[in-house]
BAPAZA-17111 format. One record per atom (N, C-alpha, C): chain; residue number from 1; residue in one letter; y, x, z. Coordinates in Angstrom, 2 decimals. Example, Ala and Ser with C-alpha at 12.3 -4.5 7.8 and 13.67 -1.06 7.14 Angstrom:
2
GUGU   ch     i   aa     north      east        up
GUGU    A     1    A     -5.69     13.19      7.80
GUGU    A     1    A     -4.50     12.30      7.80
GUGU    A     1    A     -3.30     13.20      7.80
GUGU    A     2    S     -2.25     12.85      7.08
GUGU    A     2    S     -1.06     13.67      7.14
GUGU    A     2    S      0.03     12.90      7.87
***
This chain:
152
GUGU   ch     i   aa     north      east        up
GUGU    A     1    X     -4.18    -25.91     -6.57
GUGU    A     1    X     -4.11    -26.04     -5.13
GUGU    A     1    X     -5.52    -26.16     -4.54
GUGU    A     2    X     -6.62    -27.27     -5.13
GUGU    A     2    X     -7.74    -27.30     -5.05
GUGU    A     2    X     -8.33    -25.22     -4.33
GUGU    A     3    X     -8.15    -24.94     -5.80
GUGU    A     3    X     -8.43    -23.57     -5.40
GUGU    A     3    X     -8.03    -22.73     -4.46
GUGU    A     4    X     -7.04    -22.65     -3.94
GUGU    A     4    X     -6.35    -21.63     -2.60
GUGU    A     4    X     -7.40    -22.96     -1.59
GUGU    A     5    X     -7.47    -23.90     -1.71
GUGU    A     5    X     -7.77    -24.86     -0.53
GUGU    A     5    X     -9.81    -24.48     -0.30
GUGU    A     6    X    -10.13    -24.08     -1.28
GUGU    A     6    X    -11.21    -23.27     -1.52
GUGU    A     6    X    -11.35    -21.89     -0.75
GUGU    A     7    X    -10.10    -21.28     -1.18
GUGU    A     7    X    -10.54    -20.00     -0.92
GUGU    A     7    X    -10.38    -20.19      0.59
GUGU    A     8    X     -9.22    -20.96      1.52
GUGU    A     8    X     -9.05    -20.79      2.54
GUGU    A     8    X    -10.67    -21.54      3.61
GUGU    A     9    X    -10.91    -22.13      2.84
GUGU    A     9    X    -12.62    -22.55      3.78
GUGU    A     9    X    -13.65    -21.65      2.93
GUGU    A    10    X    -13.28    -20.90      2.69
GUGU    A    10    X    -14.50    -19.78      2.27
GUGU    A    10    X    -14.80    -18.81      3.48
GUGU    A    11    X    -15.76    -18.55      3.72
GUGU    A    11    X    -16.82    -18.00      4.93
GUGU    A    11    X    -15.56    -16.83      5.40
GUGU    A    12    X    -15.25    -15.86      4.92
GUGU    A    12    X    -13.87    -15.25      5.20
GUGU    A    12    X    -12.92    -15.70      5.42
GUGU    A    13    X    -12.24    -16.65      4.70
GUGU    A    13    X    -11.18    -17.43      5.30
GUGU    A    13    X    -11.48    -18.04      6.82
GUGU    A    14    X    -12.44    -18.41      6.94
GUGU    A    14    X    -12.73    -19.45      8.42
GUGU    A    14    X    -12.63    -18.30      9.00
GUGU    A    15    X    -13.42    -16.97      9.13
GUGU    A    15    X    -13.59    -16.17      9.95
GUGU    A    15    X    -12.46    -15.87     10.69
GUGU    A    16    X    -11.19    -15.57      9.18
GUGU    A    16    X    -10.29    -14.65     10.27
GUGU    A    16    X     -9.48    -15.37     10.72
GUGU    A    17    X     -9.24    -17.14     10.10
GUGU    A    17    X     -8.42    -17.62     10.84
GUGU    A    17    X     -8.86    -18.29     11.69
GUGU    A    18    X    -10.24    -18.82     11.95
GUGU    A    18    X    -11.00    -19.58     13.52
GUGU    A    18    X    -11.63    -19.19     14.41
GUGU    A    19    X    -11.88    -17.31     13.91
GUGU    A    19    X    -12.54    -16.68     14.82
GUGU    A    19    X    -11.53    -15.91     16.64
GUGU    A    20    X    -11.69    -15.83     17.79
GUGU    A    20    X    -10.67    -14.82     18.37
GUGU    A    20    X    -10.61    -13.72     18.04
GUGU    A    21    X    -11.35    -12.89     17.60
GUGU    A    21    X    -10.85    -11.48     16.83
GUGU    A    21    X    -10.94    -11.30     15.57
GUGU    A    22    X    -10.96    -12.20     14.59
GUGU    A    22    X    -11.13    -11.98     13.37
GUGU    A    22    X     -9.83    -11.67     12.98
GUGU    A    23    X     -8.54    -12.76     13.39
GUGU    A    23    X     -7.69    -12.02     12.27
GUGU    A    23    X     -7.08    -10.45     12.98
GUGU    A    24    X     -6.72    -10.61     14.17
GUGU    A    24    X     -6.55     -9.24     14.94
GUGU    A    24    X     -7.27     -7.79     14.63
GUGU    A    25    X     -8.71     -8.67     14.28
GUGU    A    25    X     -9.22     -7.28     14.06
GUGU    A    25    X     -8.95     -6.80     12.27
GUGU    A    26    X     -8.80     -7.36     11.23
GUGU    A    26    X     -8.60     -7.59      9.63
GUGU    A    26    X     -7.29     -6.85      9.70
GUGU    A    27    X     -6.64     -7.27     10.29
GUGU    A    27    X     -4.60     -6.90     10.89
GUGU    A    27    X     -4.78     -5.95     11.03
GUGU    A    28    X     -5.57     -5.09     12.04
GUGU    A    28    X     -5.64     -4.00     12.49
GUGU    A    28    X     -6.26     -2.57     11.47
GUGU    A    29    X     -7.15     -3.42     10.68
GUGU    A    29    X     -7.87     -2.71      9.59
GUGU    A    29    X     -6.83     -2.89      8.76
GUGU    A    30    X     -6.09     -3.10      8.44
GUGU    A    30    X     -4.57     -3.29      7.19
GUGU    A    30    X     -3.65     -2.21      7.80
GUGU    A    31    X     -3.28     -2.44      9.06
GUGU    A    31    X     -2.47     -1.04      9.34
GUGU    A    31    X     -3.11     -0.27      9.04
GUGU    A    32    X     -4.36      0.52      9.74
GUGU    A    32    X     -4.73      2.01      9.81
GUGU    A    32    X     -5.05      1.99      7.92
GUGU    A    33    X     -5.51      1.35      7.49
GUGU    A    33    X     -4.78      1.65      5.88
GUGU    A    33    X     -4.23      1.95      5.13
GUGU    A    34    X     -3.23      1.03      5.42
GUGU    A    34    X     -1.42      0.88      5.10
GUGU    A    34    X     -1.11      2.61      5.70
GUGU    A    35    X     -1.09      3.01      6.95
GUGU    A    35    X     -0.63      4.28      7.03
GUGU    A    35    X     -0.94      5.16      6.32
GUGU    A    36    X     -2.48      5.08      6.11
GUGU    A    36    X     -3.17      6.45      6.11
GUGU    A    36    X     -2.54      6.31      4.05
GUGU    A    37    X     -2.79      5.35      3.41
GUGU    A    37    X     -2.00      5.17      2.34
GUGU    A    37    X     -0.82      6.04      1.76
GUGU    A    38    X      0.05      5.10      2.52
GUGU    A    38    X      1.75      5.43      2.57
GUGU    A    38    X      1.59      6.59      3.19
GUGU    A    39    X      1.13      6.92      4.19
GUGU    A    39    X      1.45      8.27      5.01
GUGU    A    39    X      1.06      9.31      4.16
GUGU    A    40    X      0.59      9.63      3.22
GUGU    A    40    X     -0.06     10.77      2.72
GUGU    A    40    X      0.57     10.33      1.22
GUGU    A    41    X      1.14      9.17      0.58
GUGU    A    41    X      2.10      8.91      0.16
GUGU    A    41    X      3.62      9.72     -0.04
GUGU    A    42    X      4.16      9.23      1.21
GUGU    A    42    X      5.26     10.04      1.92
GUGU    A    42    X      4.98     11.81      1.83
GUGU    A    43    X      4.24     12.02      2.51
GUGU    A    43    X      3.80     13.61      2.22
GUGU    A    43    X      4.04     14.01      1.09
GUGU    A    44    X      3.33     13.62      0.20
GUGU    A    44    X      3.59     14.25     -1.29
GUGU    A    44    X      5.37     13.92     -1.64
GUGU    A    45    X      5.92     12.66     -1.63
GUGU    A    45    X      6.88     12.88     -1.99
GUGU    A    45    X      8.56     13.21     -1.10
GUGU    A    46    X      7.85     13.67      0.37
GUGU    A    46    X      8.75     14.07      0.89
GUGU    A    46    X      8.81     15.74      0.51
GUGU    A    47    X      7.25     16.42      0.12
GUGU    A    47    X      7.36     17.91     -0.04
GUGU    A    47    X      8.08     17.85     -1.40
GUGU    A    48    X      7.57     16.87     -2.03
GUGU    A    48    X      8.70     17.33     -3.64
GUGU    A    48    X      9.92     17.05     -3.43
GUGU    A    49    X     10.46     16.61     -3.07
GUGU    A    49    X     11.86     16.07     -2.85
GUGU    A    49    X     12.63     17.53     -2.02
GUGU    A    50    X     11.54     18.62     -1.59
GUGU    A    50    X     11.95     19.33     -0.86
GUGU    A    50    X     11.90     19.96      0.56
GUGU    A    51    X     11.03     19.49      1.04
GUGU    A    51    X     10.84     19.36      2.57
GUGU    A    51    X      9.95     20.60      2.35
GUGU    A    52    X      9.49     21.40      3.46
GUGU    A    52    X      8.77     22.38      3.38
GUGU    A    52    X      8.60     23.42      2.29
GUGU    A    53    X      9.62     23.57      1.24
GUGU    A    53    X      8.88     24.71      0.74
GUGU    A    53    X      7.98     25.58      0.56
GUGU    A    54    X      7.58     26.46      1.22
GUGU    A    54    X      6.76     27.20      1.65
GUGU    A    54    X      5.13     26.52      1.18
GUGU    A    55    X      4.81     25.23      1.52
GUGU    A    55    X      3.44     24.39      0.80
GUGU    A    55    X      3.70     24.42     -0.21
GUGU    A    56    X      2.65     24.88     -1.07
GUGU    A    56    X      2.72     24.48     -2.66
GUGU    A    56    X      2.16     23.12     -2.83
GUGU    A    57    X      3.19     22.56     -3.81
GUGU    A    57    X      2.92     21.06     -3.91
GUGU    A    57    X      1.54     20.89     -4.65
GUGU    A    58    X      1.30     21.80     -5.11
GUGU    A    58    X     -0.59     21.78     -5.70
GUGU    A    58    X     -1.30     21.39     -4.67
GUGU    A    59    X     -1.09     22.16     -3.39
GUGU    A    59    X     -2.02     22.22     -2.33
GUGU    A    59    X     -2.35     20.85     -1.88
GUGU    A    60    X     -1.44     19.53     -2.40
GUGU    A    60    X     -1.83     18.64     -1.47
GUGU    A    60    X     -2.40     17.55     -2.31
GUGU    A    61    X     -2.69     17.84     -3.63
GUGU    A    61    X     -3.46     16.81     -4.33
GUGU    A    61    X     -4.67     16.74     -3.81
GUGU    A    62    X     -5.81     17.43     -2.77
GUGU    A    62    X     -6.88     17.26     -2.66
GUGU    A    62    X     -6.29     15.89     -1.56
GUGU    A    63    X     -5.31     15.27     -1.05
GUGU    A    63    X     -5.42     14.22      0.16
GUGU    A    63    X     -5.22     12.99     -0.60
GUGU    A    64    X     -5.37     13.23     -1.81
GUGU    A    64    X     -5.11     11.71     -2.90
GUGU    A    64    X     -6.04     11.21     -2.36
GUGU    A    65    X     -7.22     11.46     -2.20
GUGU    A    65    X     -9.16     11.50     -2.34
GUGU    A    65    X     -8.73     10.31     -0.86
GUGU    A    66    X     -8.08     11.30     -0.04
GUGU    A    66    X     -8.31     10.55      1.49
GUGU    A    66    X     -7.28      8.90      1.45
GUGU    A    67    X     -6.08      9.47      0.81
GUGU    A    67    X     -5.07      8.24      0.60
GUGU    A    67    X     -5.99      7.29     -0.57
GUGU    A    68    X     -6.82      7.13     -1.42
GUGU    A    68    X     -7.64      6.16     -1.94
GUGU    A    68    X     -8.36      5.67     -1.07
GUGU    A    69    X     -9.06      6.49      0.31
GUGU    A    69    X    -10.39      6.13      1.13
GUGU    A    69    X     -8.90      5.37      1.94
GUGU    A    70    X     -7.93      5.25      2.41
GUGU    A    70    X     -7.29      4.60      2.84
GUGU    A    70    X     -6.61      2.92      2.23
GUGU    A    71    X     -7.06      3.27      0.96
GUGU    A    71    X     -6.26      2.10      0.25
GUGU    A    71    X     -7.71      0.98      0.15
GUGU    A    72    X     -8.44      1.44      0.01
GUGU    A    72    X     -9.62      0.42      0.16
GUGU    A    72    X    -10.04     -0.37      1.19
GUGU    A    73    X    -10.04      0.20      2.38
GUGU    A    73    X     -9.75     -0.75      3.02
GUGU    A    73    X     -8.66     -1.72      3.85
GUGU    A    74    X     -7.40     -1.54      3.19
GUGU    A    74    X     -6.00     -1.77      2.92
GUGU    A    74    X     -6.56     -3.19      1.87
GUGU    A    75    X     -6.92     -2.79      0.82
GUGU    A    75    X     -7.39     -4.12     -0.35
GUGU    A    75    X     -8.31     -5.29      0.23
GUGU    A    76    X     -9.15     -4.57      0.75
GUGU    A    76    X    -10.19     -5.72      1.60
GUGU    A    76    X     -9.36     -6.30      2.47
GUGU    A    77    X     -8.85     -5.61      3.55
GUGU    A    77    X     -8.71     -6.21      4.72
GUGU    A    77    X     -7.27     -7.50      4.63
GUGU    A    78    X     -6.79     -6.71      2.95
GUGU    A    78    X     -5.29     -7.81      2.45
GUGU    A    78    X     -5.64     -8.85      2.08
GUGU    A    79    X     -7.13     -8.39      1.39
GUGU    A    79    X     -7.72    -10.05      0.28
GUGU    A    79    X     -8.20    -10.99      1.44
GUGU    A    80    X     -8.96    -10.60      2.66
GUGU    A    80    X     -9.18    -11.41      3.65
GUGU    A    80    X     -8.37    -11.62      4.43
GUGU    A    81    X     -6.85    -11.33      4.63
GUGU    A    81    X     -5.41    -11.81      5.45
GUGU    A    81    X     -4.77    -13.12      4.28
GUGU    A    82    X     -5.51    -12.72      2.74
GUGU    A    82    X     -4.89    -13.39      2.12
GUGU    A    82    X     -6.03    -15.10      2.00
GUGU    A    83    X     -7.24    -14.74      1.95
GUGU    A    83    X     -8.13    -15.58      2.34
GUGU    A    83    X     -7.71    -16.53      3.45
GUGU    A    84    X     -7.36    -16.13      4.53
GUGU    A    84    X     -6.57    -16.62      6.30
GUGU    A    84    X     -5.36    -18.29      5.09
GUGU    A    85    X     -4.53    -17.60      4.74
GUGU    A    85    X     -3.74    -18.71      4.06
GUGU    A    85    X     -3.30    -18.67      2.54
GUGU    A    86    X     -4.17    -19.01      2.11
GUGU    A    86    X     -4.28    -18.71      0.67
GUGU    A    86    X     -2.95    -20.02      0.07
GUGU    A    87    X     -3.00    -20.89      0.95
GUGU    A    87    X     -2.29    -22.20      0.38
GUGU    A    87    X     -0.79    -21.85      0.75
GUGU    A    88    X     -0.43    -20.94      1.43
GUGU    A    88    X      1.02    -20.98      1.77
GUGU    A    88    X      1.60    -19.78      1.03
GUGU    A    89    X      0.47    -18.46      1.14
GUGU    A    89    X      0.66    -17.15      1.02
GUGU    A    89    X      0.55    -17.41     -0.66
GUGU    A    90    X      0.32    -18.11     -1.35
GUGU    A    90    X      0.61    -18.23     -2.89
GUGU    A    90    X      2.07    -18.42     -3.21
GUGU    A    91    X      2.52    -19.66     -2.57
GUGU    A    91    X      4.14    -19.77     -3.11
GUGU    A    91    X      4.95    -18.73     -2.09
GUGU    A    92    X      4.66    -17.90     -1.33
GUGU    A    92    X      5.15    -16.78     -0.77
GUGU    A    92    X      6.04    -15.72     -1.61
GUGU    A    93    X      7.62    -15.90     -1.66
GUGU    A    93    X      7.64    -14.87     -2.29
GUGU    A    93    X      7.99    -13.32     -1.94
GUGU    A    94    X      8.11    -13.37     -0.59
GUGU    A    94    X      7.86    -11.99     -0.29
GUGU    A    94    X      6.68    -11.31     -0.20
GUGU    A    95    X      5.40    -12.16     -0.45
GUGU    A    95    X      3.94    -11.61     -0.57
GUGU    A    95    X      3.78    -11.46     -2.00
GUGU    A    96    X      4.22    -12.82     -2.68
GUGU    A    96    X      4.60    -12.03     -4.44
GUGU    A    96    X      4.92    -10.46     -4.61
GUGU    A    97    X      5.99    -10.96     -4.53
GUGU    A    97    X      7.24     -9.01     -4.23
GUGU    A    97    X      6.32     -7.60     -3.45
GUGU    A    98    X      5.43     -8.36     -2.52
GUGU    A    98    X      5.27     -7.11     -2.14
GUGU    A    98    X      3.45     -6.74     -2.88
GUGU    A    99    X      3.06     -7.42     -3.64
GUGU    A    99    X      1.85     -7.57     -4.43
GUGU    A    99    X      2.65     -6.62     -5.46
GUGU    A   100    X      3.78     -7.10     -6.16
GUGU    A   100    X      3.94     -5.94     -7.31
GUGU    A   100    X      4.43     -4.52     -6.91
GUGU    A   101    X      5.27     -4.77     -5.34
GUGU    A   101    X      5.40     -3.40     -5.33
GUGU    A   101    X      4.32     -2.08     -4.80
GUGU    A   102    X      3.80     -2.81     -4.23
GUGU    A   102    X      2.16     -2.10     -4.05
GUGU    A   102    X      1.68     -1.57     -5.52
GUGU    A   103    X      1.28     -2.31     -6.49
GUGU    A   103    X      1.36     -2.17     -7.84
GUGU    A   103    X      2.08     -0.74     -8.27
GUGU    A   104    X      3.27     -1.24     -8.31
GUGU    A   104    X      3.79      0.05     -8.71
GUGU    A   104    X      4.07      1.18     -7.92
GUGU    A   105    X      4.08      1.24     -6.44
GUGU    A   105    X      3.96      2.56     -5.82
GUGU    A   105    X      2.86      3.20     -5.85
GUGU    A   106    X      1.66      2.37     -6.44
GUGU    A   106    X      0.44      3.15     -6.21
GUGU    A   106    X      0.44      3.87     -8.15
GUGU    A   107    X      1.46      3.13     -8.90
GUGU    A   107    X      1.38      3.93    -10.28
GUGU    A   107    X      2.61      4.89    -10.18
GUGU    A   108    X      3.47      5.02     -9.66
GUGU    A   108    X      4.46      5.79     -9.26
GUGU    A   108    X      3.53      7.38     -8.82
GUGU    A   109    X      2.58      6.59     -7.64
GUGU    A   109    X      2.36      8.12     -6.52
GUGU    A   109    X      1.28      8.86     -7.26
GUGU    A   110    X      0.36      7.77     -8.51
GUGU    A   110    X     -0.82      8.68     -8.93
GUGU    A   110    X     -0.22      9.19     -9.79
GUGU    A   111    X      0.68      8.92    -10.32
GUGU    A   111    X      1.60      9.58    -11.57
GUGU    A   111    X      2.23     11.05    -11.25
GUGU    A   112    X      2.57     10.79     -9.80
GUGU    A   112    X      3.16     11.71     -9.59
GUGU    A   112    X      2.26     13.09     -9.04
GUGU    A   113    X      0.99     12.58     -8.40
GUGU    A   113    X     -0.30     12.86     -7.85
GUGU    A   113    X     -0.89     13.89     -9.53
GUGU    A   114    X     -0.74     13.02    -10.29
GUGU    A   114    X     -1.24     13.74    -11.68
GUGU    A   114    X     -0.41     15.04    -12.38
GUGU    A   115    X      0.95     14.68    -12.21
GUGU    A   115    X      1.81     16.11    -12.62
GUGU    A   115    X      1.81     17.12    -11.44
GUGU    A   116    X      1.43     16.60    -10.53
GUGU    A   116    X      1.42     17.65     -9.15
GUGU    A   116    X     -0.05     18.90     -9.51
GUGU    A   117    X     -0.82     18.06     -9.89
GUGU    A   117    X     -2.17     18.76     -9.71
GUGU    A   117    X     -2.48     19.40    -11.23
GUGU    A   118    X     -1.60     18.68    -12.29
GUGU    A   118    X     -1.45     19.31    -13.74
GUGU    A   118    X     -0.43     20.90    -13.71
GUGU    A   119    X      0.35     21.03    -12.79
GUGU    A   119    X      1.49     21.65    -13.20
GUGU    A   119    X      1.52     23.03    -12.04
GUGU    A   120    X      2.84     23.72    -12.15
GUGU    A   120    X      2.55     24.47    -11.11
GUGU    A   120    X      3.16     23.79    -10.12
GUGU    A   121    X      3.89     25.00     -9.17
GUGU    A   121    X      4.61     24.56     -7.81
GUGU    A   121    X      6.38     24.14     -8.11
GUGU    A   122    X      6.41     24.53     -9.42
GUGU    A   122    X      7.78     24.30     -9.52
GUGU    A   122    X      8.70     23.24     -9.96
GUGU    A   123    X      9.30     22.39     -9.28
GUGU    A   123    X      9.68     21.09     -9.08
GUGU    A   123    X     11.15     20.52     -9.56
GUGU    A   124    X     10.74     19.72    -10.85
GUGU    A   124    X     11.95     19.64    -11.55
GUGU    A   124    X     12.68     18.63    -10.72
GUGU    A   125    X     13.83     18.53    -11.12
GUGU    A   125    X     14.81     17.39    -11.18
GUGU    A   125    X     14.34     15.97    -11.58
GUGU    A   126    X     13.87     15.83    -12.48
GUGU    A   126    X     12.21     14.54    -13.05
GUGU    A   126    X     11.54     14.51    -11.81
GUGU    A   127    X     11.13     15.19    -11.35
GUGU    A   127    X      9.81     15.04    -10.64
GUGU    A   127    X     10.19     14.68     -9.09
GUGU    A   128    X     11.65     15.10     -9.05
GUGU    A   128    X     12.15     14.38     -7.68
GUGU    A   128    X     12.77     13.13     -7.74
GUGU    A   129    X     13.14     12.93     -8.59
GUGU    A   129    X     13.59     11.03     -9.28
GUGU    A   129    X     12.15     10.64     -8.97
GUGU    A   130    X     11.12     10.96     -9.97
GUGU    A   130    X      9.74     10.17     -9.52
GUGU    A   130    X      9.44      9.88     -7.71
GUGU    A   131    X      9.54     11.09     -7.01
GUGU    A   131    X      9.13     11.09     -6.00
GUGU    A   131    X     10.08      9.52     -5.00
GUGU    A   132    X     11.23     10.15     -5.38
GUGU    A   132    X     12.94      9.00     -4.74
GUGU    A   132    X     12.12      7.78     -4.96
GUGU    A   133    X     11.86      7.36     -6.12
GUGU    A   133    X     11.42      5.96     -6.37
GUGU    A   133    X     10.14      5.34     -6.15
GUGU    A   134    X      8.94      6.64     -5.86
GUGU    A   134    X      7.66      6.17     -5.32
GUGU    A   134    X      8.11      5.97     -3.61
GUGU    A   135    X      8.66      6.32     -3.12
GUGU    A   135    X      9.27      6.68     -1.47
GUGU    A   135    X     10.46      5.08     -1.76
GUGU    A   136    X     11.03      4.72     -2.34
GUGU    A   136    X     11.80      3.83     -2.29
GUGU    A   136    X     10.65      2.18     -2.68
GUGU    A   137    X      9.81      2.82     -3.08
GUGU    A   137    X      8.88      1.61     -3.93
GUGU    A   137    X      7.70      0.98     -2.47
GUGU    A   138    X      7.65      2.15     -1.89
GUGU    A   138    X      6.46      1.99     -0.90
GUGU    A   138    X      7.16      1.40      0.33
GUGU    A   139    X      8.39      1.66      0.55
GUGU    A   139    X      9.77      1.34      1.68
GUGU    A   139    X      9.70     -0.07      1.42
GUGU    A   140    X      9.91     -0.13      0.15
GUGU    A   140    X     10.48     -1.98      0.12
GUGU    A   140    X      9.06     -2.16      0.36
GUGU    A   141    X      8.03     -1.79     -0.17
GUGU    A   141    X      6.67     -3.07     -0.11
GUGU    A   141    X      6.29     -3.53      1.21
GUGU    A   142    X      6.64     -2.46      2.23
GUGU    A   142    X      6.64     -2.59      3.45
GUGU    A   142    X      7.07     -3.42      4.38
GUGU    A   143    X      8.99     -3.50      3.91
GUGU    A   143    X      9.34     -4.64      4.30
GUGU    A   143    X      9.36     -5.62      3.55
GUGU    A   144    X      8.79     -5.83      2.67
GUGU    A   144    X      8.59     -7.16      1.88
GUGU    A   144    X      7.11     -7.65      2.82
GUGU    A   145    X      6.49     -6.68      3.30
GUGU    A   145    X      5.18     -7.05      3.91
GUGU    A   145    X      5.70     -7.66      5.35
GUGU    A   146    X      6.90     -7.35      6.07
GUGU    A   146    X      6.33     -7.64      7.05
GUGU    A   146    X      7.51     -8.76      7.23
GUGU    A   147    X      8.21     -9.09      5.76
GUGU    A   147    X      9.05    -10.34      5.95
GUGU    A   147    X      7.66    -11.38      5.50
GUGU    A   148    X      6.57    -10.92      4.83
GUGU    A   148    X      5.44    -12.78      4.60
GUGU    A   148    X      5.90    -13.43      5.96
GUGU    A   149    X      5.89    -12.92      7.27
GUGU    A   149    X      5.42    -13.97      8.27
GUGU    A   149    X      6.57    -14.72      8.23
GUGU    A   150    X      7.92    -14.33      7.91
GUGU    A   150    X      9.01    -14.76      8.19
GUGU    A   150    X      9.39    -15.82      7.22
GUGU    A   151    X      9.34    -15.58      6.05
GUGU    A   151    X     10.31    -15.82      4.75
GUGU    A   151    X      9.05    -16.75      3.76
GUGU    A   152    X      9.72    -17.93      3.58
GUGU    A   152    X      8.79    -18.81      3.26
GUGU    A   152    X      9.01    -18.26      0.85
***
């Protein structure tokens, strides 16, 4: 406990929770993240699942590059929301839940990111189960994210 009670008076912690725009602005840097993430996420596994034909699902491994430049500051801006209440946001278990499912949608989508850019355009039955469950994995983390404020 010592320790979360640490992290939360650490120069980041004070910031975003005693400053007026610190946590607003950290919040704000977590969405445009979170989208640009998930959103290019979604893309890949809404075209495998079927959506557009016509795009070859090769074509869109070059936006992994941009969905990583999205997830980084998604990580920062989480570790300093998590800095804000480190003492509550520990026994949290919808911030638990949504820590592993982040976890695994991001091994789900590079997985799937990797047979996309290994293979051709042609899209098994496998590869749309993968997609269902990276798209179902990133859904829940979402609302597991936006039950923390709620759900002790």
């Amino acid at each position: 406990m010592e320790t979360l009670f640490w992290l939360e008076d650490s120069l980041i912690g004070t910031t975003v929770s005693s400053t007026m725009w610190g946590y607003p602005i950290v919040l704000s840097l977590h969405a445009v993240g979170m989208a640009t993430m998930v959103g290019i996420a979604f893309m890949l596994t809404i075209r495998v699942l079927g959506f557009a034909p016509n795009i070859p699902v090769t074509a869109l491994s070059p936006y992994w590059r941009v969905a990583v430049g999205g997830f980084v500051p998604n990580l920062l801006s989480g570790t300093a929301l998590f800095l804000d209440g480190a003492s509550e946001l520990f026994f949290n278990w919808a911030f638990r839940t949504k820590l592993v499912l982040v976890v695994v949608g991001l091994m789900l989508t590079w997985r799937l990111v990797r047979i996309c850019i290994a293979r051709s355009d042609e899209v098994s039955l496998a590869l749309r189960r993968l997609a269902g469950m990276a798209m179902a994995t990133w859904i829940a983390a979402i609302i597991s994210g936006r039950l923390i404020g709620y759900l002790a």
